[in-house]
C-alpha positions in Angstrom: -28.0 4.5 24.8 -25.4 1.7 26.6 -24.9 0.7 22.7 -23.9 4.1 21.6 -21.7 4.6 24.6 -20.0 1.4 24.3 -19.8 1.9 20.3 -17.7 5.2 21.4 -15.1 3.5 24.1 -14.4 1.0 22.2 -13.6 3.1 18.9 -11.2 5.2 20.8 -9.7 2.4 22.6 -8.9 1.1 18.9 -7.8 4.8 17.5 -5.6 5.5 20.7 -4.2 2.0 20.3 -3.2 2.2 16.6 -1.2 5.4 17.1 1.7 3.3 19.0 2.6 1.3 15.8 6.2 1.3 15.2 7.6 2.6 11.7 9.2 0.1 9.2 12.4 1.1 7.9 14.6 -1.3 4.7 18.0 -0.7 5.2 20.8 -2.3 3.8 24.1 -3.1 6.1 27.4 -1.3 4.2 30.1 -2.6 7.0 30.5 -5.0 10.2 33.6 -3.7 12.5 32.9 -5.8 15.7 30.0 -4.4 17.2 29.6 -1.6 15.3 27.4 -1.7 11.7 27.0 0.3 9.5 23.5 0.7 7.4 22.2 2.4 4.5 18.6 2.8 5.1 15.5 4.5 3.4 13.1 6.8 4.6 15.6 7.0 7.2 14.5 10.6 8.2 12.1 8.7 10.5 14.7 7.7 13.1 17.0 10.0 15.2 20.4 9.6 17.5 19.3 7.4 20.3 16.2 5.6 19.1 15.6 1.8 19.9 15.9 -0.4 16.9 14.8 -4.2 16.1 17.0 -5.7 13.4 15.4 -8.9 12.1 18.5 -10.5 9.0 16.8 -12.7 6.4 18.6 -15.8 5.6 19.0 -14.4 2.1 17.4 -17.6 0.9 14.5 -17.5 -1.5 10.9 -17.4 -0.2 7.9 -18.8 -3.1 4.6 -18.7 -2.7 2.0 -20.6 -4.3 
């Protein structure tokens, strides 16, 4: 019974905790004027006026893998 009750808490701790994931938008920037840029972005119907952003820029080098 302590399983099955246990088995249940911790599946909804996982379910409730998975719901908070943040969406992953590629843009691509189209203009730099001081502190203002300018992106083209897909699936960019997911964001709205206001929302917090993290920008991460690639150092446009090359990545291989094995």
């Amino acid at each position: 019974m302590k399983k099955g009750i246990v088995s249940v808490v911790l599946a909804l701790t996982f379910a409730l905790s998975t719901v908070a994931v943040a969406a992953t938008v590629k843009c691509t920037v189209d203009s730099v004027e001081a502190d203002k840029v300018t992106m083209t972005c897909k699936k960019a119907d997911k964001m709205k006026a206001g929302d917090k952003v993290k920008v991460k820029v690639s150092s446009g080098a090359a990545v291989e893998g094995c």
